[in-house]
C-alpha positions, -999 to +999 in steps of 0.1 A: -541-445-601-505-433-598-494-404-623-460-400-633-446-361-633-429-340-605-432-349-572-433-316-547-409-331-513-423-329-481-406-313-456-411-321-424-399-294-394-387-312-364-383-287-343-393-291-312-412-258-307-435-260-340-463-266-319-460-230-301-493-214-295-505-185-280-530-179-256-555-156-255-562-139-217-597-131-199-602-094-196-602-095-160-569-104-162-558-078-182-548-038-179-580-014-189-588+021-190-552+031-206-552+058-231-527+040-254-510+065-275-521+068-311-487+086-323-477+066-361-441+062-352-430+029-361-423+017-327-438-006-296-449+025-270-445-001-244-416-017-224-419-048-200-399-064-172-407-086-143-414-054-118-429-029-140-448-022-172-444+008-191-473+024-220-467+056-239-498+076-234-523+098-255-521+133-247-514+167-255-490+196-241-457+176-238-449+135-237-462+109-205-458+072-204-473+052-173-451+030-152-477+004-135-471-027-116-471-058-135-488-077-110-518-050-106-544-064-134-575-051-135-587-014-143-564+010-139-574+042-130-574+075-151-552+095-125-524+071-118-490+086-111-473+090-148-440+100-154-442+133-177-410+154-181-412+152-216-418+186-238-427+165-271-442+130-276-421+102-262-411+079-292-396+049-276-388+031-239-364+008-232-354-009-196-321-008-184-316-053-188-295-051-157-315-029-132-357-036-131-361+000-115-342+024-143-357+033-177-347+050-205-370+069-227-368+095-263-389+120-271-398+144-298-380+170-278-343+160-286-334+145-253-333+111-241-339+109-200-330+082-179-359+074-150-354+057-118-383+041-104-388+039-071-396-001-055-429+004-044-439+019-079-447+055-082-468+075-059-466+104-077-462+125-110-426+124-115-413+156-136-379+151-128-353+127-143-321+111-132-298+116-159-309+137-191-288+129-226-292+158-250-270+157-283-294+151-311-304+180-331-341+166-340-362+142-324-349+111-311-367+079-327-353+047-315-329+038-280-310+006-271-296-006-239-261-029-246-267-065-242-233-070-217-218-034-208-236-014-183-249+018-190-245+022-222-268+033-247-272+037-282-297+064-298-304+076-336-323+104-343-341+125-374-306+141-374-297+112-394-268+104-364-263+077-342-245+082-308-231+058-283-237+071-247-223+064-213-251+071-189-228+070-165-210+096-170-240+114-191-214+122-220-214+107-257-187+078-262-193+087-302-215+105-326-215+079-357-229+104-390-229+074-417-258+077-429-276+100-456-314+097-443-336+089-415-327+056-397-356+032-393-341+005-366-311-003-346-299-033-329-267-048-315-253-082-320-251-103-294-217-093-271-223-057-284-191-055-306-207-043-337-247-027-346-267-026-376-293-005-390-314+003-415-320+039-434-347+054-457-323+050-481-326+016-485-292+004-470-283-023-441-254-009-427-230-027-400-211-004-383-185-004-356-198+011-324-161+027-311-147+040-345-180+048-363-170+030-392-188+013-416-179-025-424-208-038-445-231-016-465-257-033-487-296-024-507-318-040-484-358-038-496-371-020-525-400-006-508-395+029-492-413+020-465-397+013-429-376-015-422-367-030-399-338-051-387-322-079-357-290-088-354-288-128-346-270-146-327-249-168-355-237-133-371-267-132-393-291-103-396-329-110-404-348-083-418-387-070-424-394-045-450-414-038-480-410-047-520-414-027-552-446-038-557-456-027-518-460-066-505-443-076-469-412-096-469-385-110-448-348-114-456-317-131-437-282-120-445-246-127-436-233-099-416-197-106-434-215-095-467-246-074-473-241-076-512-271-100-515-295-119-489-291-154-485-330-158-481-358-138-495-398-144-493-432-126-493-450-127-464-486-113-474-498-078-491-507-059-460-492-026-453-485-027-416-448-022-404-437-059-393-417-054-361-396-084-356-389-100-317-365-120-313-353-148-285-316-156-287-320-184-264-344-210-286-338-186-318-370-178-322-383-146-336-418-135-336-433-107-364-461-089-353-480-068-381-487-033-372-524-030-373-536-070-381-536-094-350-512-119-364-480-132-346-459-153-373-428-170-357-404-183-368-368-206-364-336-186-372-308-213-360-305-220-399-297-199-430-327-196-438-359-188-416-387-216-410-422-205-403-436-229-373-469-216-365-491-182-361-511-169-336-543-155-351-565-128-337-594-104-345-579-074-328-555-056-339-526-047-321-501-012-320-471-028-305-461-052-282-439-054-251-416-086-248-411-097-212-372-109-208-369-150-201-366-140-160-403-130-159-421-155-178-439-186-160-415-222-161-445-242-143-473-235-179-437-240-201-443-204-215-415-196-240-424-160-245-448-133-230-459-106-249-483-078-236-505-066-268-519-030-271-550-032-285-556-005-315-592+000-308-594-004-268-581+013-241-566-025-233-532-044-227-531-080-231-509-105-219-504-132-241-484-161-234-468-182-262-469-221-247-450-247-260-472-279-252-461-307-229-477-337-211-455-342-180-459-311-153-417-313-145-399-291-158-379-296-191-344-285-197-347-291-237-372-264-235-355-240-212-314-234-225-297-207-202-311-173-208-298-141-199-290-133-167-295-098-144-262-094-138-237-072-164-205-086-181-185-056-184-183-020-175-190+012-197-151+018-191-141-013-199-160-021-226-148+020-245-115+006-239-120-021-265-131-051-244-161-072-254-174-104-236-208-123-239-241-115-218-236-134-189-263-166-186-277-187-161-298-216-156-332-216-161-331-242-128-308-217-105-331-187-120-360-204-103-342-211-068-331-174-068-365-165-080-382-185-048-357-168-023-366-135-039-327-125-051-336-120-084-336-081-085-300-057-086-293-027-076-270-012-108-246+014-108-271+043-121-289+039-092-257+035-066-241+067-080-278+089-080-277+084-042-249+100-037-252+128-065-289+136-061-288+158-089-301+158-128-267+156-149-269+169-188-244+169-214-242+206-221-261+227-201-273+259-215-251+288-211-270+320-197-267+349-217-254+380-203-289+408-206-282+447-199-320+453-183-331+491-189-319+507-158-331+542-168-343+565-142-328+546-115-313+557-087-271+561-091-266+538-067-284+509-074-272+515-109-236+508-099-239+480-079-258+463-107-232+473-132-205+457-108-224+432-103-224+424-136-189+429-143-179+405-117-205+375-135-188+384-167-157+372-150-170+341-132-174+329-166-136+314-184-135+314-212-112+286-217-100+257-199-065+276-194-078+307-183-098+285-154-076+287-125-067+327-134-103+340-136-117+317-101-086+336-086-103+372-099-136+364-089-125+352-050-109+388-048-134+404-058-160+383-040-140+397-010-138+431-022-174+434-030-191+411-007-174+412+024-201+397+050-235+390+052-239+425+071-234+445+040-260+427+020-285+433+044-279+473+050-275+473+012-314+455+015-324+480+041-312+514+021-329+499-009-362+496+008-362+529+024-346+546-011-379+527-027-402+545+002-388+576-003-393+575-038-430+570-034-437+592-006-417+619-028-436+616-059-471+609-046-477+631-011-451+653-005-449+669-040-488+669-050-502+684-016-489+717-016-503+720-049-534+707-037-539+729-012-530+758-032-556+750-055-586+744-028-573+779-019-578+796-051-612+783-054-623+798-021-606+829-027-625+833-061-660+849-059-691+839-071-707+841-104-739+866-106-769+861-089-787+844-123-763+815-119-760+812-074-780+781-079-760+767-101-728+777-083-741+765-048-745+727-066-708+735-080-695+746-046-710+717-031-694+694-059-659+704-051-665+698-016-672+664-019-641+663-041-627+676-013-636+652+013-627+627-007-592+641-018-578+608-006-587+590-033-583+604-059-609+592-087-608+613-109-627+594-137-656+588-107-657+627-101-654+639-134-687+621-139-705+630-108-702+670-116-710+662-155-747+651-141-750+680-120-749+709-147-777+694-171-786+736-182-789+750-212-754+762-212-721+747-222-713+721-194-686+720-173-683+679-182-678+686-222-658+716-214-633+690-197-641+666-220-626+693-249-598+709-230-566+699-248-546+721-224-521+707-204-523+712-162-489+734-165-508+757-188-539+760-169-520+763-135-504+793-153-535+808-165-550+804-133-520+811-105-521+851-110-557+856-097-545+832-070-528+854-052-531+872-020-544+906-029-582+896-043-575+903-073-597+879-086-624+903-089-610+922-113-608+896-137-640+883-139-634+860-171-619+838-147-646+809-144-655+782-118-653+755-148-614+767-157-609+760-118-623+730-122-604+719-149-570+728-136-581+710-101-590+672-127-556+678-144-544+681-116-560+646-106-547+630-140-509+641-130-510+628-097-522+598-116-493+596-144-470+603-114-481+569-096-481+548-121-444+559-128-436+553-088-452+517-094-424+514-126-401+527-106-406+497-077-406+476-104-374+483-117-362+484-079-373+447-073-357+435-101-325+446-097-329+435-060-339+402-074-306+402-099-284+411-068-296+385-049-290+357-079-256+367-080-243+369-039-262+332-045-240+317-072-212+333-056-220+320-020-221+285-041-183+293-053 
């Protein structure tokens, strides 16, 4: 029976890739045994091109991210070669679009380091990088490469800045400090004339890369969670955020005005960070929940978003990595690749997204032009105001070039490395100019470190202007001070034997006589009365093993030995040492007038074997101190030697 009332319409979507489905990959076709990261930054933690695969990993003691083959499925194993020259967590990766073998990468550490990768993959660790970028003031969050301009590269940070780089030349084009919070996402438009982002504060912002100013500002989602945002292709921007009530949404906008979106919708009440992907070529863009294993895509060639389909899954995922159109299979009519790291595994799975067809030829409705390898403009040209479309190509010539294996480039990061072969940063560190302690050292070490000093002071200008005038000082005084390879080396040798002398001085020389004085005063000394010869005898033969082994001088270890030989009755000679608070230049005094000549010691008989004792240990324990200061001594030595020889090196280099 037919009711009468309002009739909902039905909308039928006729585009042609509503039948899109993903599919789900064996596991021994996938990458296990990787220790995924499990950092909550809001970001992918995985980068993807048609060479290489890239994975943030878990770990403490600095930042490492594994560069693996993407043709090498299967287990991978725990001690692969990583790249780890990160001090703090690495936040983001991004490949360079126009070169398969460089990749950028931002830490926690403030610096963003540019990577060359060798082509047979990495063999080992690699600590060092090719170009680092330092300019932030706090961790660097989020990077992106320019979609037609070479080598240049846009950062944002916890600084609340945003800085254009060139690579290139490893200097910032512009530092862009618009906004009042933490930026959530970047992204470019399509010829990489303008960027837009979105803040904690809850603003889109589109903002002109060259002059830093801001030309649409608008209230984006309620919620203050992150949000993210993609800059289309028709001058639209298509956001994923959060509302009041803490549901996720999606929203389009014109670009031309941010007052109010032109779509709006709830997407579900989960509280995973949707990370939108996006395909300029069908304009498609995929949302992938942080944490569920849903993929909801969706067509964006309208003003308004259309949902097609989903792909649905048990496991979760923690980010994706989105293969560009160049490394995706034509023959199974894949649209997209993504490679999906698993939350709970130590897994990454590729998962193709395959728009049906009946007929195996290929299908050119399916496959528009896509981006190609090759860049449309230069960093230089594209500063100076000059912007131009990616280039494309066929998806048919793509395939011919892919067959005769031309594919790959060789960009101008990796040209110029060759020939500079060094690490370039933005503003080194200057050294600071430390005074060491150069107290009891000889005078003339002490003033060819303090010229030496001097002259550094001058290699340093102070100014731009004052250049020329202090590299003409230094030469005459390199020329002055320095003047051949000779004098360093008989400066060397009269250090080495001033160093000798110092020891032999302090340690044989100056303690022997006053050895040997001592061993004389306790032969000259007579014997205790008879009551005590027993005792004396074990005393006598106490001090001659001291004797014997005069060499080396353990005092501790003899000290000891003669405190468990007198076990009487009487005060021992052990805690009589053990009490003495005399000094050895007091008990040398008490005991150098009975040492004379003249045997005079017998008419002082207070004079005792245990005060001889005592003065012969202090004795020890100052030829002791005395050592230990020689060993100071060569230690301040060395490293002035060690100072000297910085310094002829960096002005050898000039």
């Amino acid at each position: 029976m037919y009711h009468s009332g309002l009739q909902m319409p039905l909308k039928i979507t006729t585009n042609k890739f509503r039948h899109v489905f993903g599919q789900s990959t064996r596991k021994d076709s996938c990458f296990e045994n990787i220790h995924i990261t499990k950092n909550a930054h809001d970001s992918n933690f995985a980068a993807v091109n048609p060479k290489f695969m890239a994975v943030v990993l878990d770990g403490v003691g600095g930042g490492a991210f594994l560069v693996h083959s993407i043709n090498q499925l299967g287990r991978v194993d725990v001690n692969a070669p990583k790249i780890c020259g990160h001090t703090g967590p690495v936040n983001d990766l991004k490949w360079n679009p126009f070169d398969d073998h460089v990749i950028a990468s931002a830490s926690d550490d403030m610096t963003i380091k540019v990577w060359e990768i060798p082509e047979i993959g990495l063999c080992t660790n690699m600590t060092r990088c090719v170009f680092e970028l330092r300019g932030h003031a706090r961790k660097v969050t989020y990077i992106e490469w320019h979609p037609s301009a070479e080598n240049v590269l846009l950062s944002c940070a916890f600084d609340y800045r945003c800085i254009v780089w060139d690579v290139g030349l490893s200097q910032p084009l512009n530092v862009i400090s618009c906004h009042s919070n933490t930026v959530f996402s970047i992204s470019w438009n399509y010829n990489g004339s303008l960027f837009a982002t979105s803040c904690k504060d809850r603003k889109l912002r589109v903002i002109n890369p060259r002059s830093g100013a801001v030309l649409q500002e608008g209230f984006s989602h309620h919620g203050m969670k992150s949000c993210k945002v993609v800059f289309l292709k028709n001058n639209r921007i298509f956001s994923t955020g959060f509302s009041n009530t803490g549901s996720r949404e999606i929203a389009m906008w014109n670009a031309a005005d941010l007052s109010k979106p032109t779509y709006r919708d709830t997407v579900d009440q989960s509280c995973g960070v949707l990370l939108p992907y996006y395909d300029p070529d069908i304009n498609l863009i995929y949302i992938a929940g942080k944490g569920d294993g849903n993929i909801r895509y969706y067509d964006v060639s309208g003003t308004a978003p259309v949902f097609l389909n989903q792909y649905m899954s048990s496991d979760p995922q923690r980010g994706l990595g989105q293969m560009p159109k160049r490394g995706i299979n034509f023959s199974r009519f894949e649209v997209a690749r993504f490679y999906k790291l698993h939350t709970a595994k130590r897994l990454i799975e590729p998962l193709p997204m395959i728009v049906p067809r009946r007929t195996g030829e290929f299908c050119e409705d399916v496959y528009p032009p896509t981006l190609d390898i090759n860049p449309a403009l230069s960093s230089t040209e594209w500063s100076s105001g000059i912007d131009k479309d990616p280039v494309t190509i066929s998806v048919k010539e793509l395939i011919e070039k892919r067959r005769s294996g031309s594919v790959s480039r060789v960009g101008v990061l990796r040209t110029f490395t060759k020939s500079l072969q060094r690490t370039q940063v933005v503003r080194p560190v200057q050294k600071l100019q430390v005074e060491p302690n150069v107290k009891n050292v000889p005078s003339s070490l002490y003033n060819i470190h303090k010229l030496c000093t001097d002259t550094g002071k001058v290699m340093i200008p102070s100014s731009s202007q004052q250049k020329s005038e202090h590299t003409h000082q230094f030469s005459q005084l390199k020329s002055n001070v320095f003047p051949s390879k000779e004098y360093a080396a008989q400066e060397h040798t009269n250090s080495a034997n001033l160093r000798e002398n110092l020891h032999n001085e302090s340690a044989e020389e100056y303690m022997r006589p006053r050895h040997q004085s001592l061993h004389g005063q306790l032969s000259s000394i007579r014997l205790q009365p008879s009551s005590q010869s027993s005792k004396t005898q074990q005393l006598s033969a106490s001090v001659g093993n001291v004797r014997a082994a005069d060499g080396d001088h353990h005092a501790p270890f003899r000290r000891d030995h003669i405190m468990r030989s007198s076990k009487t009755g009487q005060s021992g000679i052990g805690q009589t040492i053990k009490d003495s608070k005399s000094t050895p230049a007091a008990v040398i005094a008490q005991v150098a007038p009975h040492a004379s000549g003249n045997n005079n010691s017998s008419q002082n008989p207070s004079l005792s074997n245990e005060q001889l004792h005592i003065a012969y240990f202090k004795q020890c324990e100052e030829l002791k101190a005395l050592r230990q200061e020689c060993k100071l001594k060569d230690k301040k030595i060395a490293a002035l030697e060690n100072e000297l020889f910085l310094f002829r090196s960096n002005a050898s280099n000039l």
